[in-house]
C-alpha positions in Angstrom: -21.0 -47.5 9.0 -18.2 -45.9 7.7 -15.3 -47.9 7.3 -9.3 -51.2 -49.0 -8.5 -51.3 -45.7 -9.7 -55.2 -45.3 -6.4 -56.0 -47.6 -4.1 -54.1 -45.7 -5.5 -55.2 -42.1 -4.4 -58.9 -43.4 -1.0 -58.1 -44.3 -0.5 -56.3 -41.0 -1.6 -59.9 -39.4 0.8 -61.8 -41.4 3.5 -59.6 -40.6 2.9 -60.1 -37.0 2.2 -63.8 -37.3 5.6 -64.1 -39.0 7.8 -61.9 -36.3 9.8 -64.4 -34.3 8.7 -64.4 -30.5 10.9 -61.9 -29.1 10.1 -59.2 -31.6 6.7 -59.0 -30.7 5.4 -55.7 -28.9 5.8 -56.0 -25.2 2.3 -55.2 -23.4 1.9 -52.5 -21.3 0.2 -54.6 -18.1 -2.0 -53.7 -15.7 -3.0 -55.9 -12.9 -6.4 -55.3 -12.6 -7.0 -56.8 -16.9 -4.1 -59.2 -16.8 -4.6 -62.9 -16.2 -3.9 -64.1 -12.9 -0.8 -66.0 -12.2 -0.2 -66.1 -16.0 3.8 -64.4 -16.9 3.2 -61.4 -19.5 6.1 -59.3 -21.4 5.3 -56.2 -19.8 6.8 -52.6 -21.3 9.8 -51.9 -21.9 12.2 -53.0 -19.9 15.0 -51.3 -18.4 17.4 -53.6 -18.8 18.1 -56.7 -21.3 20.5 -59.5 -21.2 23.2 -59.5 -23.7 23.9 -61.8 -26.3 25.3 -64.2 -24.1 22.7 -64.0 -21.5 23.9 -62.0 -18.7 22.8 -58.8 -17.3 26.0 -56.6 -17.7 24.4 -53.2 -18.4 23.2 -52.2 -15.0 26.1 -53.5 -13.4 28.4 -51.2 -15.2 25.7 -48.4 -14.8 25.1 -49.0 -11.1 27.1 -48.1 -8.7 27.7 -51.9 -8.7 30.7 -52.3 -6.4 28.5 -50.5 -3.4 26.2 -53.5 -3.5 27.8 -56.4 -4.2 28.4 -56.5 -8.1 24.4 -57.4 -8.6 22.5 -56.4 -11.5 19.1 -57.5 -12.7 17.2 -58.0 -16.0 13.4 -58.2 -15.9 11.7 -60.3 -18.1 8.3 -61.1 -17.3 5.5 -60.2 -15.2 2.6 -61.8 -13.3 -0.5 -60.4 -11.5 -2.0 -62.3 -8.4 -3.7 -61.0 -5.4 -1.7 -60.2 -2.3 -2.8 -60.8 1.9 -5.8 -59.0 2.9 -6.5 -55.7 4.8 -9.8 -55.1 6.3 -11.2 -51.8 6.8 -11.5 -50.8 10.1 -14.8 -50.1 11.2 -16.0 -52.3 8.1 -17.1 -55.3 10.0 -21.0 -55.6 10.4 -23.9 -57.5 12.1 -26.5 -59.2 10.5 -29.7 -57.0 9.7 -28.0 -53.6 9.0 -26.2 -51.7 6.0 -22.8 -51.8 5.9 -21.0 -49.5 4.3 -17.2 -47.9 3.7 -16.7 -44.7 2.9 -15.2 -42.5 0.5 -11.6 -41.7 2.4 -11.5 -44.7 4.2 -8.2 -46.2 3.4 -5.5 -49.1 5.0 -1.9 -49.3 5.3 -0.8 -52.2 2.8 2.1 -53.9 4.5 4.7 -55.9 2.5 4.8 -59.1 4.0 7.3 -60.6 1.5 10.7 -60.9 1.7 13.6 -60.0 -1.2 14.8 -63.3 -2.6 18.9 -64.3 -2.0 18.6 -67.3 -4.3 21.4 -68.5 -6.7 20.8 -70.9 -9.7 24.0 -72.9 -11.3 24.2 -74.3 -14.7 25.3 -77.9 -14.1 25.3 -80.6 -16.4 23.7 -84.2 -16.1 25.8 -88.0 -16.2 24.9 -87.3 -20.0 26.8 -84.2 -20.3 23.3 -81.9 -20.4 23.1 -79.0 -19.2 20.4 -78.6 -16.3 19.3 -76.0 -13.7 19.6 -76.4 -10.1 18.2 -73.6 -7.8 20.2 -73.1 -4.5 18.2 -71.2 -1.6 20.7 -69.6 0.7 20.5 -67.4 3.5 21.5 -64.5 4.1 25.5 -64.9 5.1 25.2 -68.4 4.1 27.3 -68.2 1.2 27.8 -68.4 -2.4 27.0 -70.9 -5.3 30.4 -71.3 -7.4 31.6 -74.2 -9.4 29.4 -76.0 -7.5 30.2 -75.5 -4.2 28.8 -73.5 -1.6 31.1 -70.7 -0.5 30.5 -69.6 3.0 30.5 -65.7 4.2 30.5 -64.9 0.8 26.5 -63.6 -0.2 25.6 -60.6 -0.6 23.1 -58.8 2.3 19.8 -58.8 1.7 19.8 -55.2 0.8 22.2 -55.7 -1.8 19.7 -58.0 -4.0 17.0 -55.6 -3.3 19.3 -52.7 -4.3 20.2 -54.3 -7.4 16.2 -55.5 -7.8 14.9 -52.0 -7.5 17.6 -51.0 -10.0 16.5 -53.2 -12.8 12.7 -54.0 -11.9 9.6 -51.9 -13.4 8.2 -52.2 -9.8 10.4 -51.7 -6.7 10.3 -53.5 -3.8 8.3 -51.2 -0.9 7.8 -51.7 2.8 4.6 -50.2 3.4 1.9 -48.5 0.9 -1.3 -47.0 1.1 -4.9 -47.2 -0.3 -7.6 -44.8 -0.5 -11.2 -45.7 -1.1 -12.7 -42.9 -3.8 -16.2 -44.0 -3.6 -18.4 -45.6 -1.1 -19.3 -49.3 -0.8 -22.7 -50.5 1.0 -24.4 -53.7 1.6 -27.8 -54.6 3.0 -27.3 -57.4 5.1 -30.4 -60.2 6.0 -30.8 -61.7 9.5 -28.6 -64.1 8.5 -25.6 -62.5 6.9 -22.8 -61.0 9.1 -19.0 -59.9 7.5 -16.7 -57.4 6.8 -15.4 -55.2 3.7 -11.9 -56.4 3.1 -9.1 -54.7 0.6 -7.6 -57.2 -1.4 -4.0 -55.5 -2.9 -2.6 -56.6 -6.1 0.8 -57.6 -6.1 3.3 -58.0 -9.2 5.6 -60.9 -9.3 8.6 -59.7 -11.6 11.1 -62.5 -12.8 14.1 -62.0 -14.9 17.7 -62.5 -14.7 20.1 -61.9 -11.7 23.7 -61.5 -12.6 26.6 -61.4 -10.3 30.7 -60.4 -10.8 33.2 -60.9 -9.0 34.7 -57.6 -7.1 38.0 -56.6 -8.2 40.4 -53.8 -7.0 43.3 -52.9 -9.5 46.4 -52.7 -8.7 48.8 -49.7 -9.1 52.0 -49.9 -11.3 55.6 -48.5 -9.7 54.7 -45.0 -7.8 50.6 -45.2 -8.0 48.1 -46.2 -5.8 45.7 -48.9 -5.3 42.9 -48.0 -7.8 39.4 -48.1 -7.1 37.2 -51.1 -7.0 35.4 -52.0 -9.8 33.0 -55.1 -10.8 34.8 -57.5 -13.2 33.4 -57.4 -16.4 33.4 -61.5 -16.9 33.1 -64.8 -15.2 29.2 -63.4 -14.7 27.0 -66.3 -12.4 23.7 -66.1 -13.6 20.3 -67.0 -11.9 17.8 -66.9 -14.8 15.2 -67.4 -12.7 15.3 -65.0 -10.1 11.9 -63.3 -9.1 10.5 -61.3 -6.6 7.0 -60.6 -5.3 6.1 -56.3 -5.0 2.5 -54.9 -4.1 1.8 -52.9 -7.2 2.1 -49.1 -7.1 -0.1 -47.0 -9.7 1.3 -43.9 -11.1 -0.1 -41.7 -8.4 2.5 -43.8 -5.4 -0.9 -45.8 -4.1 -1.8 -49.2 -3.9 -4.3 -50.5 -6.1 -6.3 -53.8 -5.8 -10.0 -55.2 -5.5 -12.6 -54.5 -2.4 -14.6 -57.0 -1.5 -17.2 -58.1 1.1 -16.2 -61.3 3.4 -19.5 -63.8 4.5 -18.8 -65.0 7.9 -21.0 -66.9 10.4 -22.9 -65.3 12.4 -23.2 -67.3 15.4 -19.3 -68.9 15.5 -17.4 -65.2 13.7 -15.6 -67.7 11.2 -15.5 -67.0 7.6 -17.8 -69.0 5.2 -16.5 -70.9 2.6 -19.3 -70.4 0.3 -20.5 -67.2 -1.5 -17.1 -65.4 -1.4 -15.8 -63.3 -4.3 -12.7 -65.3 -6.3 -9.8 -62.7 -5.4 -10.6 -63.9 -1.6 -10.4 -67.4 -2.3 -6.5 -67.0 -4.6 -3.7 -69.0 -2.2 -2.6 -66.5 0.5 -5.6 -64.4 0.7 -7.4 -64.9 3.5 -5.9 -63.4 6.6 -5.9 -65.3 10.2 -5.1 -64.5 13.7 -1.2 -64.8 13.2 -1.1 -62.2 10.4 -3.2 -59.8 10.0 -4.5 -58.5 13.5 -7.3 -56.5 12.4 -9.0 -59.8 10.9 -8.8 -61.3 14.2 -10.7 -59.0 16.1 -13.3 -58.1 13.1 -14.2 -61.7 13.5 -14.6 -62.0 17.2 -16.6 -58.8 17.3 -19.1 -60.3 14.8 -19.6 -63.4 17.3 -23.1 -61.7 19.6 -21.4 -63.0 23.2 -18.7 -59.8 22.1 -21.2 -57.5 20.9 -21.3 -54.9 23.6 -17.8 -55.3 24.3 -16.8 -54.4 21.0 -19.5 -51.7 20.9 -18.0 -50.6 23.9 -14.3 -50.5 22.7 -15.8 -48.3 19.0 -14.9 -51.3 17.3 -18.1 -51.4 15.2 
């Protein structure tokens, strides 16, 4: 269906042992060989905080004012898997071959949303310093000196503007995927299921850094200048991170493909025998999400058979 050399290899490791942390070489990551949900040092970033841990630079280089005096930092990134996408046409009956084809491909929708959060440095009844994290909504307000300062956050687009400015992988609505080879199985008389892409998605954390917007002032005979971002009294979320299918260098998705056991007789998946990218947290799809899922499952349930035969589903 279609759907002298010993001595100098030691002092090379002592040098590297002896390099403090963030001298060492940055990796250059790629989902598919990086340790799930483990944070890696990835490139080279665009940006860095400066010395006094804010991200300046791409406010200054950005055309800042336009989106809310943001600018972002990236520091590390994760791999994990994102929601499923079944191949259409890739859902199969139990003694036959399925297959996908080379060509077949699915629409990878991004299902998560840019983060509006804002962390404050606040300090304990012993005068530490600690971190509290302030989820606010969009118009809800702004985190200053403690308080929460209504009608005063930025859009959602503005983070996202200022994420895609700074991030090694922008935030995307929709991307695609391309099979390049066919898959087949040879399923038993008691094996029914469905190939499924499984996309993998980059979550890329850093530093958020916000200014205030400040318009200058003209002296005797001038005009009001242009405004500009201040260049102090920075508010700083070091903790910021969004989630971002990943994008390969030819614009595509990229991810793992991978069969899905399911019941014969009741169309639910099994929860034995599946491969370990469908069983990461977020995964599996159900009826509310994914669409496609839905009916793959009822068509594999024998009452539907003919109607789904009927409707080209298989």
């Amino acid at each position: 269906m279609k759907f002298s050399a010993t001595l100098a290899i030691v002092g090379l490791s002592a040098v590297a042992c002896a390099l403090p942390a963030e001298l060492m070489p940055r990796e250059d990551c790629y989902p598919g060989t990086m340790e799930k949900g483990k944070p890696y040092h990835c490139g080279n970033p665009k940006f860095k905080v400066n010395k006094d841990g804010h991200c300046s630079k791409p406010i200054a280089d950005f055309h800042a004012p336009e989106h809310s005096c943001l600018g972002f930092c990236e520091d590390t990134i994760s791999a994990e898997y994102g929601p499923e996408q079944p191949f259409r046409g890739g859902a199969c009956q139990n003694g036959t071959t399925c297959s996908v084809a080379e060509g077949d491909s699915v629409t990878i929708t991004n299902s998560f949303t840019v983060s509006a959060s804002v962390s404050l440095g606040r300090r304990d009844a012993d005068g530490n310093e600690v971190e509290e994290e302030v989820i606010l909504e969009r118009g809800q307000g702004l985190v200053e000196d403690g308080l929460v300062k209504r009608d005063a956050a930025p859009p959602a687009s503005s983070f996202k503007a200022g994420f895609d400015f700074g991030a090694s992988y922008t935030w995307s609505k929709s991307i695609g995927y391309t099979l390049t080879n066919t898959k087949s199985k040879t399923l038993d008389e008691k094996t029914c299921g469905y190939w499924t892409f499984i996309p993998y998605v980059m979550k890329v954390c850093g530093t958020m850094s916000r200014t205030k917007l400040f318009t200058p002032q003209g002296g005797y005979m001038t005009t009001t200048g242009k405004p500009i971002c201040e260049a102090r009294d920075y508010k700083d979320d070091k903790k910021y991170c969004n989630k971002v299918p990943y994008k390969g260098s030819n614009g595509r998705a990229d991810g793992v493909i991978v069969f899905v056991y399911v019941d014969c007789k009741s169309g639910k998946v099994k929860k034995d025998g599946q491969d370990a990218a469908y069983k990461w947290p977020g995964v599996a799809a159900n009826d509310d999400t994914v669409k496609s899922a839905a009916d793959i499952l009822a068509c594999l349930i024998p009452s539907n058979w003919a109607k789904c035969k009927k409707q080209s589903r298989f």
